[in-house]
MIFI-384804 format. One record per residue (C-alpha): residue number from 1; z, x, y; residue in one letter. Coordinates in steps of 0.5 Angstrom, whole numbers, plus 500, padded with zeros to 3 digits. Each point is the difference from the previous one (the first is absolute). Example, Ala and Ser with C-alpha at 12.3 -4.5 7.8 and 13.67 -1.06 7.14 Angstrom:
REM MIFI-384804
seq; pz; px; py; type
1; 516; 525; 491; A $
2; 498; 502; 507; S $
END
This chain:
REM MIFI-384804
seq; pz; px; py; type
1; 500; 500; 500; X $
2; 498; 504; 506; X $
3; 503; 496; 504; X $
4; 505; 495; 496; X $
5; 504; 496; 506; X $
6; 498; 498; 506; X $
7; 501; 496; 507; X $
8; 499; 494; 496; X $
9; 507; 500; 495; X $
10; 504; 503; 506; X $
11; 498; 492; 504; X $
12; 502; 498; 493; X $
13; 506; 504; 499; X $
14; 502; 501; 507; X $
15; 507; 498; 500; X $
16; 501; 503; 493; X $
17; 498; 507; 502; X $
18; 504; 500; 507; X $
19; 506; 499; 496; X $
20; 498; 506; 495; X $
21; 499; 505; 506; X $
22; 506; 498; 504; X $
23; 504; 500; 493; X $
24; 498; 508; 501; X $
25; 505; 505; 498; X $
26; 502; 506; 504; X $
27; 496; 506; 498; X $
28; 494; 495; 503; X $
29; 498; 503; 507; X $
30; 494; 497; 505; X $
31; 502; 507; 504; X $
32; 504; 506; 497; X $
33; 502; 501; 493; X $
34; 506; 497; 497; X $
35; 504; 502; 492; X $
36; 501; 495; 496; X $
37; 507; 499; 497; X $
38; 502; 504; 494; X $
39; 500; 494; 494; X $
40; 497; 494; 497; X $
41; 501; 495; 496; X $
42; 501; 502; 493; X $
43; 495; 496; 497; X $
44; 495; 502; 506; X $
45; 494; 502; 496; X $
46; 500; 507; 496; X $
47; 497; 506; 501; X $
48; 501; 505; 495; X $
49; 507; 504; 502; X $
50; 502; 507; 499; X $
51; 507; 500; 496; X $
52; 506; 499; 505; X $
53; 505; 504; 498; X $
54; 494; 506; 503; X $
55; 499; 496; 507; X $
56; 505; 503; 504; X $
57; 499; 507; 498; X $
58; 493; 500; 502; X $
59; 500; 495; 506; X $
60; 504; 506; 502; X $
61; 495; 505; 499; X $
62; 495; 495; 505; X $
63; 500; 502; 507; X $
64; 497; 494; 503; X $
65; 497; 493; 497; X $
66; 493; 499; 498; X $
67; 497; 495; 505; X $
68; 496; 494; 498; X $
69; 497; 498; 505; X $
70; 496; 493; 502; X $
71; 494; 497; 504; X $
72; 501; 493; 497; X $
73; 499; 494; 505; X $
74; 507; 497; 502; X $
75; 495; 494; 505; X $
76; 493; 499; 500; X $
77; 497; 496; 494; X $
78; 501; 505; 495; X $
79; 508; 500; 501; X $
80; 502; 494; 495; X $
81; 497; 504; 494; X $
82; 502; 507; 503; X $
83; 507; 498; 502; X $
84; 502; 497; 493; X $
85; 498; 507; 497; X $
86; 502; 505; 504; X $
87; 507; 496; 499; X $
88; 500; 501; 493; X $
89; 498; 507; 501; X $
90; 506; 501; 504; X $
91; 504; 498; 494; X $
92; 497; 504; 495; X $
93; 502; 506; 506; X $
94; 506; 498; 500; X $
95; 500; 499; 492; X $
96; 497; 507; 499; X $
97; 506; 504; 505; X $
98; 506; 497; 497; X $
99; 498; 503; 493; X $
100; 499; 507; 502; X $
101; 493; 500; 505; X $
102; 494; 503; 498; X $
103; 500; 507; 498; X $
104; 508; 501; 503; X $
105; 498; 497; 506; X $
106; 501; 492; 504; X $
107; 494; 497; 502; X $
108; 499; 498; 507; X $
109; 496; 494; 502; X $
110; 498; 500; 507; X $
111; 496; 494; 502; X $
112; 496; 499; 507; X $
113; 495; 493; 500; X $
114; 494; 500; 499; X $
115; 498; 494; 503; X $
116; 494; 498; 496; X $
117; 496; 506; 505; X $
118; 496; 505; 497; X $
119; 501; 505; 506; X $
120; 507; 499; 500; X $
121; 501; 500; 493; X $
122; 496; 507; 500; X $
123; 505; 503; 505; X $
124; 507; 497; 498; X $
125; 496; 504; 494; X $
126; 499; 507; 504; X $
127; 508; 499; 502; X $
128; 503; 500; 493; X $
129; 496; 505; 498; X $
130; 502; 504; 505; X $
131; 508; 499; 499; X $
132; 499; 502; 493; X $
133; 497; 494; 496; X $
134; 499; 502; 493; X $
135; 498; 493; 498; X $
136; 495; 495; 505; X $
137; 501; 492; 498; X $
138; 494; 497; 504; X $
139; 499; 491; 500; X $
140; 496; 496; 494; X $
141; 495; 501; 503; X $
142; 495; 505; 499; X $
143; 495; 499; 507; X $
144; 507; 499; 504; X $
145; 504; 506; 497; X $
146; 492; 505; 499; X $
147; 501; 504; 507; X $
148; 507; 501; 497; X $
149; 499; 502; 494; X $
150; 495; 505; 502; X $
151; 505; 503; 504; X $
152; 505; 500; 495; X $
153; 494; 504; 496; X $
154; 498; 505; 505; X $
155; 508; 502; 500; X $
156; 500; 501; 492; X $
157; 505; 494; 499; X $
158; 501; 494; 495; X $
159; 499; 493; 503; X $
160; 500; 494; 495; X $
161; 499; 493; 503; X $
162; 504; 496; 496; X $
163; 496; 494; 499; X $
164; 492; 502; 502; X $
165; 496; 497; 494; X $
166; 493; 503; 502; X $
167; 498; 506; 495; X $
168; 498; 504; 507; X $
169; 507; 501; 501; X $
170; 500; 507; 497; X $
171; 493; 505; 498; X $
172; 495; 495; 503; X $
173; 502; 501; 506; X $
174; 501; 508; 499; X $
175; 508; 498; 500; X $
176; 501; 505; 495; X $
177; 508; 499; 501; X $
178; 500; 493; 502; X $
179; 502; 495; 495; X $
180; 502; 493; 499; X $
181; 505; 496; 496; X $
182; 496; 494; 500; X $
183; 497; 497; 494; X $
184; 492; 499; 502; X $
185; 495; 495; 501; X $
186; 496; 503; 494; X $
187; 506; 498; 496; X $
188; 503; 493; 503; X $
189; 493; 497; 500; X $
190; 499; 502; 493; X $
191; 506; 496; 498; X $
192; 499; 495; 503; X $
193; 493; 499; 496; X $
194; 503; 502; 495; X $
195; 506; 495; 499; X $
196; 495; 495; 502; X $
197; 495; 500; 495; X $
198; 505; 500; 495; X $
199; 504; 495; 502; X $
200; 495; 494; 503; X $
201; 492; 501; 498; X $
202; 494; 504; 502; X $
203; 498; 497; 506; X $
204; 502; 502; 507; X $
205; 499; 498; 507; X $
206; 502; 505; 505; X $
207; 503; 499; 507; X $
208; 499; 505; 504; X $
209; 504; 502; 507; X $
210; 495; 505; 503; X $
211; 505; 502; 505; X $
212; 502; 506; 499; X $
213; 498; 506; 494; X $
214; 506; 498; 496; X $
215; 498; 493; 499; X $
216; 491; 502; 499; X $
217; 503; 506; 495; X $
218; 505; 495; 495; X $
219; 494; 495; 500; X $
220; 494; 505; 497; X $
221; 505; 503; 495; X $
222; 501; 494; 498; X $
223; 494; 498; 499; X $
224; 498; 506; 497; X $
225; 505; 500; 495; X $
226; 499; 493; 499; X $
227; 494; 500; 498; X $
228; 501; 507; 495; X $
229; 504; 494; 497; X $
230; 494; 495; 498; X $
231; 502; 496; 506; X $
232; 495; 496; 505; X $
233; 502; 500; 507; X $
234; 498; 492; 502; X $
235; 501; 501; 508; X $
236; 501; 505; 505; X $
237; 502; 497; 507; X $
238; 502; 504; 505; X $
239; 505; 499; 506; X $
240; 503; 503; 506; X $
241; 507; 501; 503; X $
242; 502; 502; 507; X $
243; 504; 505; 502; X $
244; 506; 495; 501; X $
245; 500; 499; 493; X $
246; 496; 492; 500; X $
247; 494; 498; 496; X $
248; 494; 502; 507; X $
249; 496; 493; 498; X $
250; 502; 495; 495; X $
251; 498; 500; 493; X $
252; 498; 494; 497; X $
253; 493; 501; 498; X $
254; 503; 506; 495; X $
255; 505; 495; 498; X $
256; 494; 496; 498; X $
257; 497; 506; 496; X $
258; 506; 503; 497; X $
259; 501; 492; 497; X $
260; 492; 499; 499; X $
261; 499; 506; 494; X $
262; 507; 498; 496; X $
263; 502; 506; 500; X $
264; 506; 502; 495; X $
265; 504; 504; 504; X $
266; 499; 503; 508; X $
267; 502; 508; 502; X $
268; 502; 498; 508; X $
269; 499; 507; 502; X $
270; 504; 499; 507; X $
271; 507; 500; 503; X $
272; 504; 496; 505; X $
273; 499; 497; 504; X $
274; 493; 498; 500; X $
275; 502; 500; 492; X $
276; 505; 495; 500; X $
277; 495; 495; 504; X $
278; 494; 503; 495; X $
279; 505; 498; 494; X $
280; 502; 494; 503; X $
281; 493; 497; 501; X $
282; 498; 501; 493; X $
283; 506; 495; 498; X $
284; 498; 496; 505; X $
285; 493; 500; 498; X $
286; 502; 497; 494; X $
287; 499; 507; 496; X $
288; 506; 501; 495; X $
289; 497; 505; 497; X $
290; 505; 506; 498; X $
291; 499; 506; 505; X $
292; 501; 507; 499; X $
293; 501; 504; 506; X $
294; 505; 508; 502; X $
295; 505; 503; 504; X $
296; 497; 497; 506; X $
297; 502; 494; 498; X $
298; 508; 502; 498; X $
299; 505; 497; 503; X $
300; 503; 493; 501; X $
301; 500; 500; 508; X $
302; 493; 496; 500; X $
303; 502; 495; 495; X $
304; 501; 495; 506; X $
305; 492; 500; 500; X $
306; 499; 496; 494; X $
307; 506; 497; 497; X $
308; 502; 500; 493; X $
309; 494; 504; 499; X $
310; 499; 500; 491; X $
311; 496; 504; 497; X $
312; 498; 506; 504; X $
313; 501; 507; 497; X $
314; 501; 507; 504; X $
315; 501; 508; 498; X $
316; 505; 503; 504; X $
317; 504; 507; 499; X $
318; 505; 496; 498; X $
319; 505; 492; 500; X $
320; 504; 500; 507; X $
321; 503; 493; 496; X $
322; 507; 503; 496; X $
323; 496; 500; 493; X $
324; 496; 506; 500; X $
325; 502; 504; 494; X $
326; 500; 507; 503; X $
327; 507; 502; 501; X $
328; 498; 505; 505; X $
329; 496; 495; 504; X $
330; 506; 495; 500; X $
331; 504; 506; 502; X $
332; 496; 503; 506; X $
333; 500; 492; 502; X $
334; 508; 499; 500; X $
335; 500; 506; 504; X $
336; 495; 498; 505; X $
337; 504; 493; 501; X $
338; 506; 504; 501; X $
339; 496; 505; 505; X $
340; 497; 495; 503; X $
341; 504; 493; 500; X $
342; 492; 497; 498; X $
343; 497; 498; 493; X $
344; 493; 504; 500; X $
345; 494; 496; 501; X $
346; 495; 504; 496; X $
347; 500; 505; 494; X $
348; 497; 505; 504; X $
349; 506; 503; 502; X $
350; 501; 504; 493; X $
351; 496; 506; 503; X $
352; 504; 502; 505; X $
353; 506; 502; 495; X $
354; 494; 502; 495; X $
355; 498; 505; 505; X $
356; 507; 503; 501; X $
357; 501; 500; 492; X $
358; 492; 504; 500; X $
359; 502; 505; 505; X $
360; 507; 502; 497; X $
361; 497; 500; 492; X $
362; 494; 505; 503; X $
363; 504; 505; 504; X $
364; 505; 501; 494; X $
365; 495; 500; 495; X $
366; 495; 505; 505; X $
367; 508; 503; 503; X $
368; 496; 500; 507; X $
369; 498; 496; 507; X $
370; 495; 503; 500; X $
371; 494; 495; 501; X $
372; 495; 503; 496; X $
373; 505; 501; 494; X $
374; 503; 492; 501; X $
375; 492; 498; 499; X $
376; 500; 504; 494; X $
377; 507; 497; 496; X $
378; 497; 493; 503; X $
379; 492; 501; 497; X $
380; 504; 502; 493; X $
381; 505; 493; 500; X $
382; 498; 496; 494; X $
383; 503; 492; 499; X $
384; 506; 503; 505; X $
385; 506; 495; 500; X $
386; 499; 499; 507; X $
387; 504; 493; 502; X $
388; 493; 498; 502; X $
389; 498; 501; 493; X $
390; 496; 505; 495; X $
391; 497; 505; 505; X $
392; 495; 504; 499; X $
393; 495; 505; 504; X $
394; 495; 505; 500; X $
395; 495; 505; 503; X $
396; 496; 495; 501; X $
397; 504; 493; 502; X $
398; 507; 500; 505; X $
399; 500; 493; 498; X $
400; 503; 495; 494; X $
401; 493; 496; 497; X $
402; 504; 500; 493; X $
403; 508; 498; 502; X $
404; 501; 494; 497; X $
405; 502; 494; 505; X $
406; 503; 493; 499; X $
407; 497; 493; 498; X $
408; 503; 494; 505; X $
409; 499; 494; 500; X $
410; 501; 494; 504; X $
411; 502; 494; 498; X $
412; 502; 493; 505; X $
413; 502; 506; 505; X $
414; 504; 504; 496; X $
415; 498; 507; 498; X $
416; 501; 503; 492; X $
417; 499; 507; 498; X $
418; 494; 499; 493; X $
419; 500; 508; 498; X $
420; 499; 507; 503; X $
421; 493; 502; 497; X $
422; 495; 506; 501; X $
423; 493; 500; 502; X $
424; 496; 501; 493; X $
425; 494; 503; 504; X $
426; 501; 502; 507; X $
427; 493; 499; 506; X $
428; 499; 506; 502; X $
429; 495; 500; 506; X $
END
């Protein structure tokens, strides 16, 4: 997903995401840096510790702490994707320092708004790297953290944007030490085919939200994945959203064409707003097929859109609903809560936390942070045990397509996990 949020879910969730960023904890700054307090919840999810009865002796030895710093966006329209991850980042630093630290030494974490700008995510950038940074965190976005990254690149420093979902985050654009903790398109959409052919039939109508690259990228995976299947797409309407998240002209006439082909199941390739409003007019349009859409769609915040919504399916990181399965997710969740008083919105936010426990794994396996060094430990991780998930990286690919992710459904307006499954064949363009 180059670019997998937009203004169009902070219209939407705009209350949601002020509580978020107002719920910031101290080593949060729009100007100057700030450490982190020293302990966690217990429960916060885990990176592997060094033994504790050897931390005091070799935090003694550390003469300074190891800066992370963050460009992240605290405000604009990246900030209620950005916020809850940088969050659960701050709870994994603060898990990490109070087993030990890494390599003997406290991480610091010194966090300046990026404001959803490029340029101003490019010199917070050059201003971390300057105090020292051995590790940039940069927004889920790769054409709003690009300038960025490239800075963190030049200086030979590590960043990871927690949640981009688009392979380009890593060797295609020449990011050699640029990874993300995301699970991609390629795998997402792959799912999302994959679990809808099996359970509801081979004929598929696409709903396509040509908005914006995400959206364009999930239905063509889709489809193409759907068609190595056996599977016939029967329709293939398009649509629009504005950048306040509302559809750009109604779409009464797709409704009509989605119903018109019979479709066994439709891939709503969108997110909210204007997705709520797609999903909506479907229903209201008479079409009760089952729908099947990804991370874009996570969350119950929409919901008010279409109420008592049935028979719509998404693949998400992970359930945000009290029954995922993964005792680090539901960990990571309660000292989020805690953290923040505010229940997450949206799964996304496993990768904040999934970043820190990467960094904390590759320094101790490369005994250095040094960033070509921490590049390499990270290509050769195989089906880590991230709270993100099984993650896996190569020379040639930064970002997750075979992580396996979770199932939801919708049924009369409650949401309940199905199952977490891999992609059995990834799209790669």
């Amino acid at each position: 997903m180059k670019r997998t949020k937009t203004a169009g879910i902070l219209a939407v969730a705009a209350s949601l995401s002020l509580v978020l960023a107002g719920c910031a904890s101290t080593s949060t700054s729009s100007e100057a840096p700030a450490a982190t307090e020293a302990a966690a919840p217990a429960e916060a999810a885990p990176a592997e510790a060094a033994p504790s009865e050897a931390a005091p002796a070799a935090a003694a030895e550390c003469t300074e702490p190891i800066i992370i710093g963050s460009a992240m966006a605290q405000t604009g329209f990246m900030s209620p994707f950005d916020v809850p991850a940088l969050d659960t980042a701050r709870i994994a630093i603060d898990k990490a320092n109070a087993e030990g630290g890494v390599l003997g030494c406290q991480l610091e974490l010194v966090a300046v708004d990026g404001e959803t700008n490029p340029d101003k995510g490019a010199q917070i950038a050059t201003d971390l790297i300057s105090q020292g940074a051995k590790m940039l965190l940069v927004t889920c976005d790769y054409d709003i953290n690009a300038k960025a990254s490239q800075v963190a690149q030049d200086a030979g420093v590590l960043v990871i944007a927690p949640c981009v979902g688009d392979t380009i985050m890593g060797p295609d654009a020449g990011l050699t030490l640029g990874f993300s903790l995301g699970s991609a398109v390629p795998g997402e959409a792959a799912i999302m085919a994959e679990y809808a052919f099996e359970k509801f039939g081979p004929n598929a109508a696409l709903f396509k939200d040509m908005s914006i690259k995400y959206t364009q990228n999930q239905c063509k995976v889709f489809e193409e994945r759907w068609t190595q299947l056996g599977g016939k797409v029967v329709a293939a309407p398009e649509f629009s959203q504005t950048p306040e998240g509302t559809l750009a002209s109604p779409v009464t006439a797709q409704v009509k064409e989605i119903k018109d082909s019979k479709p066994d199941v439709v891939a709503l390739c969108s997110y909210p707003g204007g997705g709520a409003e797609a999903a909506a007019a479907l229903r209201a349009g008479g079409v009760e097929t089952p729908v099947i859409s990804g991370f874009g769609m996570d969350g119950a915040f929409w919901l008010g859109a279409v109420p008592d919504l049935s028979e719509f399916y998404f693949v998400t990181y992970a359930s945000v609903f009290g029954d995922d399965p993964n005792p680090k997710v539901a960990a990571l969740l309660a000292a989020y809560k805690e953290l923040t008083g505010s229940d997450a919105a949206t799964s996304g936010l496993v990768t904040g936390a999934s970043s820190i426990e990467a960094f904390k794994l590759a320094a101790e396996q490369a005994g250095s942070t040094d960033g070509a060094a921490l590049a390499a430990a990270l290509e050769a991780f195989n089906a880590v045990d991230l709270t993100a998930g099984p993650t896996s990286f190569s020379p040639e690919l930064h970002v997750n397509v075979t992580r396996p992710m979770a199932v939801m459904e919708v049924q009369k307006g409650k949401h309940a996990f199905i199952e977490y499954r891999a992609a059995e064949q990834p799209i790669l363009n």
